[in-house]
C-alpha positions as CSV (number, residue, x, y, z in Angstrom):
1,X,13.6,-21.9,-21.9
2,X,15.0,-23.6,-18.6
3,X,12.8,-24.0,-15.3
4,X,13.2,-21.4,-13.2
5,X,13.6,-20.6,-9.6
6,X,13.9,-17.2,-7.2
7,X,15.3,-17.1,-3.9
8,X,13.8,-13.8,-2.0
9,X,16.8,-12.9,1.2
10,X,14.1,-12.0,3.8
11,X,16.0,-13.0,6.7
12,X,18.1,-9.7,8.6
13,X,16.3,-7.8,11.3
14,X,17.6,-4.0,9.4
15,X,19.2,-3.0,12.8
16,X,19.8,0.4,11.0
17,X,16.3,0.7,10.8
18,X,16.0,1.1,14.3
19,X,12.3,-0.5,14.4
20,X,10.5,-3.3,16.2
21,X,9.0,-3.9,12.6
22,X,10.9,-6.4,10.7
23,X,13.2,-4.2,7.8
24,X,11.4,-6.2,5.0
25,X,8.4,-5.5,6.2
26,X,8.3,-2.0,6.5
27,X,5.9,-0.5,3.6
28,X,6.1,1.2,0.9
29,X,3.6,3.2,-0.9
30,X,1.2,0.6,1.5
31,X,2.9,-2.5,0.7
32,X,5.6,-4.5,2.6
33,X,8.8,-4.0,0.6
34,X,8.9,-7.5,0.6
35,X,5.3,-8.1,-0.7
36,X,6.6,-5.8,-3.8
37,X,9.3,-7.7,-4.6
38,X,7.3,-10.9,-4.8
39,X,4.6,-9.6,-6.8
40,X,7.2,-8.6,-9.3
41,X,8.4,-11.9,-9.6
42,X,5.0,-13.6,-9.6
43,X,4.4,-12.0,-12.7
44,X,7.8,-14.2,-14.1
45,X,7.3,-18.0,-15.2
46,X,8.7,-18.9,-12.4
47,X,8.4,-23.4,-10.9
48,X,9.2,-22.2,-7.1
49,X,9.9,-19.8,-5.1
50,X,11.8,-19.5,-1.5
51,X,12.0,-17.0,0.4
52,X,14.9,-17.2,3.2
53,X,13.3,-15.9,6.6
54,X,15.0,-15.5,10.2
55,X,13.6,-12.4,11.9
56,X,10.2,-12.0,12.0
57,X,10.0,-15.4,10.5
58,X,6.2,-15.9,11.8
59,X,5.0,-12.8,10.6
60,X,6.5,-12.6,7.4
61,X,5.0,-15.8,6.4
62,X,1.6,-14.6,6.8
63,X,2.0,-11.5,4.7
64,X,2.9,-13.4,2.1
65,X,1.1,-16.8,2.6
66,X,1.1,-19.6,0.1
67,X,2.9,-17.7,-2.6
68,X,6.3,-19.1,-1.5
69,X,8.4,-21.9,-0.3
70,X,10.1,-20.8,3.2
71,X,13.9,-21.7,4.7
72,X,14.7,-20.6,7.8
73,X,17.9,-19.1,8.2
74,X,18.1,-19.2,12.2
75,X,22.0,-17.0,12.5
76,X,22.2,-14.6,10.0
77,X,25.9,-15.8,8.5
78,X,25.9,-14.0,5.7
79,X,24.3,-13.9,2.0
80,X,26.1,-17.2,0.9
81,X,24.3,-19.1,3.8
82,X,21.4,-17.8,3.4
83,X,21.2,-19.0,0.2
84,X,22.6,-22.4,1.4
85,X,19.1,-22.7,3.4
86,X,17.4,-22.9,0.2
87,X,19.2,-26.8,-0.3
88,X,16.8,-28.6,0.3
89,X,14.1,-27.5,-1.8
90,X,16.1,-26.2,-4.7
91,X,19.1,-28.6,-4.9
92,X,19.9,-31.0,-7.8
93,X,17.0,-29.4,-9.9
94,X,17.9,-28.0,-12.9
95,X,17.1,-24.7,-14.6
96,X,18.2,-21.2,-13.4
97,X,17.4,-19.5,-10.1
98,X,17.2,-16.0,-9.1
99,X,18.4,-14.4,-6.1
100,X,17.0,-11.1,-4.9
101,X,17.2,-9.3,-2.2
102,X,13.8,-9.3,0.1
103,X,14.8,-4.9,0.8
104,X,14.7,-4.0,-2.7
105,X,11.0,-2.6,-3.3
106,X,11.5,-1.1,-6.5
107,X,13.0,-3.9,-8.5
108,X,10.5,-4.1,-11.6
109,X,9.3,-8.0,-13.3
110,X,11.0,-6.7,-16.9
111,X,14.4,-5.9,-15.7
112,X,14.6,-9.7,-13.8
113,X,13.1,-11.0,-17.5
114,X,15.4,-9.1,-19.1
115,X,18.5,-10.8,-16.8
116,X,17.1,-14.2,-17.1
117,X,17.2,-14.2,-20.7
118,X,20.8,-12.5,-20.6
119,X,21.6,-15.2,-18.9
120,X,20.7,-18.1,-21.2
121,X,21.5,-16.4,-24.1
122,X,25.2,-16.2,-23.7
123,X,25.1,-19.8,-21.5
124,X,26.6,-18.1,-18.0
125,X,26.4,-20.3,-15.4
126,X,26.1,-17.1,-13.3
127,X,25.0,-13.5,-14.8
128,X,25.1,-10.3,-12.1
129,X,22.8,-7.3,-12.2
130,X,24.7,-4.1,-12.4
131,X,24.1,-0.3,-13.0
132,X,26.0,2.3,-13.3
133,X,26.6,5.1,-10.7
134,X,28.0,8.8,-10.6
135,X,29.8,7.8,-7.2
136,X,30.4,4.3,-6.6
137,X,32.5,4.5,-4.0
138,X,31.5,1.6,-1.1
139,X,30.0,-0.6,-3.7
140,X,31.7,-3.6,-5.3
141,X,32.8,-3.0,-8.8
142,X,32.9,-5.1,-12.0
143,X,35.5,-5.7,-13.8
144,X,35.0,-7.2,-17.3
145,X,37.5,-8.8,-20.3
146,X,38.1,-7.5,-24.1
147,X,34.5,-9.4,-24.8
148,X,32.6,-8.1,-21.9
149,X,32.5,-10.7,-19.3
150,X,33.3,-11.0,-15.9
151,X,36.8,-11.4,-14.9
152,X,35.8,-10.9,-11.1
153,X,34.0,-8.5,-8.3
154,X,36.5,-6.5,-6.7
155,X,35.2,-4.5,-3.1
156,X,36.0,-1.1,-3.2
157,X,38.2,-1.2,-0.4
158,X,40.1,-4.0,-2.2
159,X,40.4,-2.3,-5.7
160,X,43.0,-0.6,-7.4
161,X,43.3,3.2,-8.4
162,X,42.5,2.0,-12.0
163,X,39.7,-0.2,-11.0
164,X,38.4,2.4,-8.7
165,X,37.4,4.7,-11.6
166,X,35.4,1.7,-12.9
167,X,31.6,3.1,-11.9
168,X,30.0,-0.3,-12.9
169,X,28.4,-1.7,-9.8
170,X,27.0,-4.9,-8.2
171,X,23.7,-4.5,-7.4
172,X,22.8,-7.7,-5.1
173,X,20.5,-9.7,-7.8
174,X,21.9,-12.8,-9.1
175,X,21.1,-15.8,-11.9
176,X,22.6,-18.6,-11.3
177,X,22.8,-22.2,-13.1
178,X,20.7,-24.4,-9.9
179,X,23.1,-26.8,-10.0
180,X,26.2,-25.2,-9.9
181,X,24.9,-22.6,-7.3
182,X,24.3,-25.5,-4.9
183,X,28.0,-27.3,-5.3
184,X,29.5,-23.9,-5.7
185,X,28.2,-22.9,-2.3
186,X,29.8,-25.6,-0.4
187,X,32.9,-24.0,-1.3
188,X,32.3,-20.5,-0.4
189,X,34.4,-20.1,3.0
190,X,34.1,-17.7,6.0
191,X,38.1,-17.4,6.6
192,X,37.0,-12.8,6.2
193,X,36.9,-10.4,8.9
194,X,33.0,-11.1,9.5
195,X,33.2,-14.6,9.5
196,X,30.5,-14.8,7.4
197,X,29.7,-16.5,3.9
198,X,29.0,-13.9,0.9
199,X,27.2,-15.0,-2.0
200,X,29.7,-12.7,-4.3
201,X,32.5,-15.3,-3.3
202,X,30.1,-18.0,-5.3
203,X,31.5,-16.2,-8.7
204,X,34.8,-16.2,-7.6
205,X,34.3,-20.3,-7.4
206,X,33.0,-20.2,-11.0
207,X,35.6,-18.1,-12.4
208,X,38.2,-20.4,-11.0
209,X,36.3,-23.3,-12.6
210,X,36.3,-21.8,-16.1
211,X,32.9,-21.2,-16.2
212,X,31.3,-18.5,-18.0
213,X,30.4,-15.1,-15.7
214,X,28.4,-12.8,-17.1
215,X,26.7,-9.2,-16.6
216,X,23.4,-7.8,-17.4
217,X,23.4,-3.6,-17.0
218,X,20.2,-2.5,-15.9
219,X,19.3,1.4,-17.3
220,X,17.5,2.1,-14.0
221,X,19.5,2.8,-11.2
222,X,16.5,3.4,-8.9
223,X,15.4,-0.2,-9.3
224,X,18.7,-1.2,-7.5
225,X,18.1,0.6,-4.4
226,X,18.2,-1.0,-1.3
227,X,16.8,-0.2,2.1
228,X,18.6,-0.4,5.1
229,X,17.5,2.8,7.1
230,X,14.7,5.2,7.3
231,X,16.7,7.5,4.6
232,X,16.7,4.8,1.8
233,X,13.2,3.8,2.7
234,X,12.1,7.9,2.2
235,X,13.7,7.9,-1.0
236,X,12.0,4.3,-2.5
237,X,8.7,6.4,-1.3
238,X,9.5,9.0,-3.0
239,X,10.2,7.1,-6.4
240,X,7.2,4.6,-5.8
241,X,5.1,7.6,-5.4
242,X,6.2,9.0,-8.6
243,X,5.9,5.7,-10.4
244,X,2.8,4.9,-9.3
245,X,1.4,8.7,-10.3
246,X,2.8,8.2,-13.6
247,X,1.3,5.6,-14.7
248,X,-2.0,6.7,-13.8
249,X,-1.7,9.7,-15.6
250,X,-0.8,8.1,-18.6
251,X,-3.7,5.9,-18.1
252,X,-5.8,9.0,-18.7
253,X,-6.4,10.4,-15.1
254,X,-5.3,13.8,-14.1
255,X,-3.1,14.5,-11.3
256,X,-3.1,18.6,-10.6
257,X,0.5,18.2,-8.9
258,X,2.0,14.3,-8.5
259,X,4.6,15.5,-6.0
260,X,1.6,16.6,-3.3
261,X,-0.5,13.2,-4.2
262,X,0.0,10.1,-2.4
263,X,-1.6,7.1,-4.2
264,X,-0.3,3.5,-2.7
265,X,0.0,0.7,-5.0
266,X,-3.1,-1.1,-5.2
267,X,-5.5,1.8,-5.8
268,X,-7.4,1.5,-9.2
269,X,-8.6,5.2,-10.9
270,X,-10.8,5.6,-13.8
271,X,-10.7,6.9,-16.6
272,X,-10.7,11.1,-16.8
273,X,-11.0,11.5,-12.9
274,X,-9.4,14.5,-11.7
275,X,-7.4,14.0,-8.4
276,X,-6.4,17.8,-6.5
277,X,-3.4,18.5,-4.3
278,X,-3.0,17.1,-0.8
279,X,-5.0,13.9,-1.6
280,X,-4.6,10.8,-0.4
281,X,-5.7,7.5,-1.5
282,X,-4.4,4.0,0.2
283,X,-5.3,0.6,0.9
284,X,-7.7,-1.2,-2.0
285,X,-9.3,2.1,-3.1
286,X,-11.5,1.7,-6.5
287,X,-12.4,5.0,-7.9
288,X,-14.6,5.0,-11.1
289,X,-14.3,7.5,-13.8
290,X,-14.8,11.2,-14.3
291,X,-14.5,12.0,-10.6
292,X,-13.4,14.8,-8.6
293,X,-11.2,14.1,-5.4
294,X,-9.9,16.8,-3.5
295,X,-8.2,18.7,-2.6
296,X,-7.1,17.8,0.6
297,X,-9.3,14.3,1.1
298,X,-8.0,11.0,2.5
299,X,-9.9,7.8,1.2
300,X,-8.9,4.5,2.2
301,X,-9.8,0.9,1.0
302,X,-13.2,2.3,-0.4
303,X,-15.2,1.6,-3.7
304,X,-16.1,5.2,-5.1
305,X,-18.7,5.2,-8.4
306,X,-18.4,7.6,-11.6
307,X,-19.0,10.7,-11.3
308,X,-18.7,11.2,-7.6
309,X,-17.1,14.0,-6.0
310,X,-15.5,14.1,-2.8
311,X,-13.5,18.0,-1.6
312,X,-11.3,18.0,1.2
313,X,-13.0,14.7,3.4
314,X,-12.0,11.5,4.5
315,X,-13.4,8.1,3.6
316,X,-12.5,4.3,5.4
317,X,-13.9,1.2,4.2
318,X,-17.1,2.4,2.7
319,X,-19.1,2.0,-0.3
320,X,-20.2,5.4,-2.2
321,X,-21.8,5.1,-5.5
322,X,-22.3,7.2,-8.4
323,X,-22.5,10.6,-8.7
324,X,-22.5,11.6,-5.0
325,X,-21.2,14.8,-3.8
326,X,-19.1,14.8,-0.3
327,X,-17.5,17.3,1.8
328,X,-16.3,19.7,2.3
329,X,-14.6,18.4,5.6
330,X,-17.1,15.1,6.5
331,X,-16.0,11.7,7.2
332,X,-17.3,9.0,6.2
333,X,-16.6,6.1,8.6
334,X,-16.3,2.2,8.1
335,X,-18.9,0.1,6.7
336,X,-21.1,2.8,5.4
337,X,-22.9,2.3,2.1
338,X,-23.7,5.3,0.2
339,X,-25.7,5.0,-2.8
340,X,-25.8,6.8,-6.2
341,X,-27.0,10.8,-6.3
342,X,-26.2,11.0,-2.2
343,X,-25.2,14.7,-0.9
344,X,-23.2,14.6,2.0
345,X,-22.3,18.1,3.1
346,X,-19.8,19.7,5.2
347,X,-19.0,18.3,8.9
348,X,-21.7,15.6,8.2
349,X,-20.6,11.8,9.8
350,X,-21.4,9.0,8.8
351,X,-20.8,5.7,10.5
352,X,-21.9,2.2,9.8
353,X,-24.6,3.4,8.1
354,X,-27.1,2.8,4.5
355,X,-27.7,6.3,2.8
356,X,-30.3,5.7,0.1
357,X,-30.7,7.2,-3.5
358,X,-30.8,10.8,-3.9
359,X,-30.8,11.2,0.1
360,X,-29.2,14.4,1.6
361,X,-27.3,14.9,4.5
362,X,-26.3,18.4,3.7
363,X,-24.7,19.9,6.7
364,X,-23.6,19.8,10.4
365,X,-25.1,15.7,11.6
366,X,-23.7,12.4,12.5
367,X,-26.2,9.4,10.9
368,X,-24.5,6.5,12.6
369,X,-25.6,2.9,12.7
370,X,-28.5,3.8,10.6
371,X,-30.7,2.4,7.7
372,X,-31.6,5.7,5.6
373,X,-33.9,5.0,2.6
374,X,-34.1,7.1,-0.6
375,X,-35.0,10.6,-1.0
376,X,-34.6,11.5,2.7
377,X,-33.4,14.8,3.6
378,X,-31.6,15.2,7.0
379,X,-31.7,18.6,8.3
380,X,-28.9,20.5,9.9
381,X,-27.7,19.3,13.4
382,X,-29.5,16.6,13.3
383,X,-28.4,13.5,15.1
384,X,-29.0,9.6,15.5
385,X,-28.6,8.8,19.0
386,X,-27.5,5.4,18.5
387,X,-25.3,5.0,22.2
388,X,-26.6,4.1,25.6
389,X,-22.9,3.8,26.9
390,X,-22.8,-0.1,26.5
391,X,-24.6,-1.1,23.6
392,X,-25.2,0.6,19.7
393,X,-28.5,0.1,18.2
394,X,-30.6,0.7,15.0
395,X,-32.1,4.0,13.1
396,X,-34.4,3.1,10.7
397,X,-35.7,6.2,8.3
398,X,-37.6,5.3,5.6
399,X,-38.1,6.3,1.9
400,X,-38.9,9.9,1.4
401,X,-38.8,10.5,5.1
402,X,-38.1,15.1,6.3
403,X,-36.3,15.3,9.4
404,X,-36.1,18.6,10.6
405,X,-32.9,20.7,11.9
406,X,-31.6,19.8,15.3
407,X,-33.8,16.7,15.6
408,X,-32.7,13.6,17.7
409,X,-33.8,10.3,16.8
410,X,-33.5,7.9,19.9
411,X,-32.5,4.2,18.5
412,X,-33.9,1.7,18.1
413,X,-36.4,4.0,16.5
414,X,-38.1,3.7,12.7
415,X,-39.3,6.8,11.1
416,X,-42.2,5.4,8.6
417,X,-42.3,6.4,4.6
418,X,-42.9,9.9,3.8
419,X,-43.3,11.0,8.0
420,X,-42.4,14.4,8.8
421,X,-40.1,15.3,11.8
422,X,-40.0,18.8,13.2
423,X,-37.3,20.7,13.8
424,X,-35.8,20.4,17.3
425,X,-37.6,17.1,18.2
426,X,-36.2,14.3,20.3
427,X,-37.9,11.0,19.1
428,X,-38.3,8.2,21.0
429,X,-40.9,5.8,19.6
430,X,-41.6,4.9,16.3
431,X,-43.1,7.5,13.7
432,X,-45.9,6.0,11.5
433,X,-45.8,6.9,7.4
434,X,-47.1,10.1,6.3
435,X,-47.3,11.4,9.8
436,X,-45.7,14.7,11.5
437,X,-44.2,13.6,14.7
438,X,-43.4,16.9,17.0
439,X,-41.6,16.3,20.5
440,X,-40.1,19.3,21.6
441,X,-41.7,21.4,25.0
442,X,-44.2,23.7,24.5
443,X,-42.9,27.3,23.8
444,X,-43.6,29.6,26.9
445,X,-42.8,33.2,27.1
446,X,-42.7,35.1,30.6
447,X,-43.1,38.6,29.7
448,X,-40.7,41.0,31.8
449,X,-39.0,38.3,33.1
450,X,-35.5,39.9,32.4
451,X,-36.5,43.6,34.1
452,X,-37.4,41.5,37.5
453,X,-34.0,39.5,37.3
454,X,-32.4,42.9,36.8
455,X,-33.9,44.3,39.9
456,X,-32.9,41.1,42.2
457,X,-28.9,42.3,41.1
């Protein structure tokens, strides 16, 4: 097998996006389009990578780090020049390079694996990616001999009536033999209409040289899609989404309706979990196996244990263990660590906060910035003042700790192991273990106090 190379197009600003975002940086299913097409190609045996960057140079870089080689194209003068920019990194190296576009998200590792051994086997010096299409009008079509290669790319605006009805397409992804890409392109000209230099006119070269031009017909026409306004972006969510939701399922987790579930591309689900409609689940989400998760609940970037269920809430950058029950309709904030057995009821927050074993939260309470041990039960409305208008501090509740409904706790404040708070108490100062700590006024009734406030009227 030769060495081989990828050059990723990255450079255009996608002024039919109509964005301040960079167009191969928009996301998809959570991910950079960009990002996805790298990752695909990271999983090929592939020496070095460049990708060609112009707008946005700065911040495309640090999405995708030390992964790749960078060229900066600094006038977008079409795909041939772009390509040029690669010359001094690539040239005079021998093997086959790739060239993909950096706005086509859904191209998958095994179709480029599949092109780059086309391309060896029958000894092209440059094989195209096509598909075919009900309606190719627009797109450039292939036209191939008696034995199947390519006699040439013909624009549809160029083509004849005959070629016209040809619904073989080029799709934008390229192998080429290194060296002859590199001398090839110093003869693609910009004598066209745009003045630019197209990478297509790189075959044309080839052909005229006798070289061998080949093409390798991809079966999936979705992986050829490529983004240039909000539309096309839509639609690459929309087959992501169902990609993604697929393969899930068939790794044993249910999905009650895939085309209500949004999963984005990095999320991990376990075995046998269940996930309702209206759920969403993005960023670096874990969940374990044998869950329950939704309907209706939002969980981002958090680890979630077996068993654990979770009905129409939202979750951000949190820890919450195994067999824990959540919602409905609470929110579990960032930086909160919920551990195994937890109950966390309905319009209960949590922020920035330890819940221990078996604790309960179980309605109507916002525990934020707060160490709660295990087996503490949290009564309704009950709240941990943790916010002087300037500065957050610490709740401290220890194991087996009973606060009672509609009880304050003033931080910094520790409630001791096994103390007792009563209902409707505002604590201030520490409560010792095993004690009952009351701080509420003392109850007063003024008898007939209503009949003299009628006869004042």
């Amino acid at each position: 097998m030769s060495n081989r190379y990828a050059v990723i197009l990255a450079a255009g600003q996608g002024t039919r996006m109509k964005s301040k975002l960079y167009k191969v940086l928009h996301p998809v299913c959570g991910k950079p389009m960009v990002q996805h097409v790298v990752d695909q190609i990271k999983k090929l045996n592939i020496e070095e990578m460049v990708t060609i960057i112009g707008h946005g140079a700065e911040k495309v870089k640090a999405q995708l780090g030390e992964t790749s080689h960078y060229a900066l194209q600094e006038q977008q003068l079409g795909t041939a020049h772009a390509v040029m920019q690669a010359e001094s990194i690539l040239a005079g190296k021998e093997g086959v390079t790739i060239v993909v576009c950096g706005d086509t998200p859904l191209i998958k590792s095994e179709t480029m694996e599949a092109l780059f051994n086309h391309h060896e086997e029958v000894n092209a010096k440059a094989t195209i990616l096509t598909a075919k299409i009900a309606d190719p009008a627009g797109y450039g079509r292939i036209v191939r001999n008696d034995h199947g290669l390519v006699e040439k790319i013909v624009e549809h605006k160029d083509a004849t009536e005959a070629e016209r009805e040809i619904n073989e397409i080029n799709t934008g992804t390229y192998c080429f033999d290194n060296i002859a890409l590199f001398e090839a392109l110093k003869n693609v000209s910009n004598d066209n209409v745009q003045g630019e230099y197209y990478l297509p006119d790189v075959i044309e070269i080839l052909k005229k040289q006798g070289e061998v031009v080949s093409a390798f017909q991809t079966n999936d026409l979705d992986e050829t899609l490529g983004v240039n306004d909000r539309v096309a972006l839509a639609e690459a969510e929309r087959i992501m989404r169902s990609r993604i939701n697929e393969s899930h399922m068939r790794n044993g987790v249910t999905i009650i309706d895939p085309s209500s579930t949004y999963i984005e591309s990095e999320v991990t689900i376990g075995q046998d979990t269940v996930i309702h409609p209206g759920t969403i689940l993005k960023g670096n989400t874990v969940i374990g196996e044998d869950c329950q998760i939704g309907p209706h609940s939002e969980i981002e970037s958090c680890q979630v244990g077996d068993g654990t269920v979770i009905r129409q809430s939202a979750a951000f950058k949190s820890s919450i263990g195994a067999s824990v029950n959540i919602g409905p309709f609470a929110h579990i904030r960032p930086e909160s660590e919920i551990h195994d057995e937890v109950k966390v009821g309905n319009f209960v927050e949590i922020k920035k906060a330890v819940f221990g074993k078996g604790s309960k939260a179980s309605h109507l309470s916002y525990i934020g910035d707060a160490e709660v041990g295990s087996g503490v039960n949290i009564g309704c409305g009950s709240i941990t003042v943790n916010y002087d208008g300037k500065n957050k501090y610490l709740t401290k509740i220890e194991d087996d700790v009973f606060i009672g409904c509609n009880s304050n706790l003033v931080a910094p404040v520790t409630v001791g192991k096994g103390a007792y708070v009563a209902a409707g108490s505002t604590i201030t100062k520490d409560v010792p273990g095993m004690a009952l700590s009351i701080a509420r006024a003392r109850q007063e009734n003024k008898e007939n106090y209503v009949e003299k406030l009628n006869l004042k009227k």
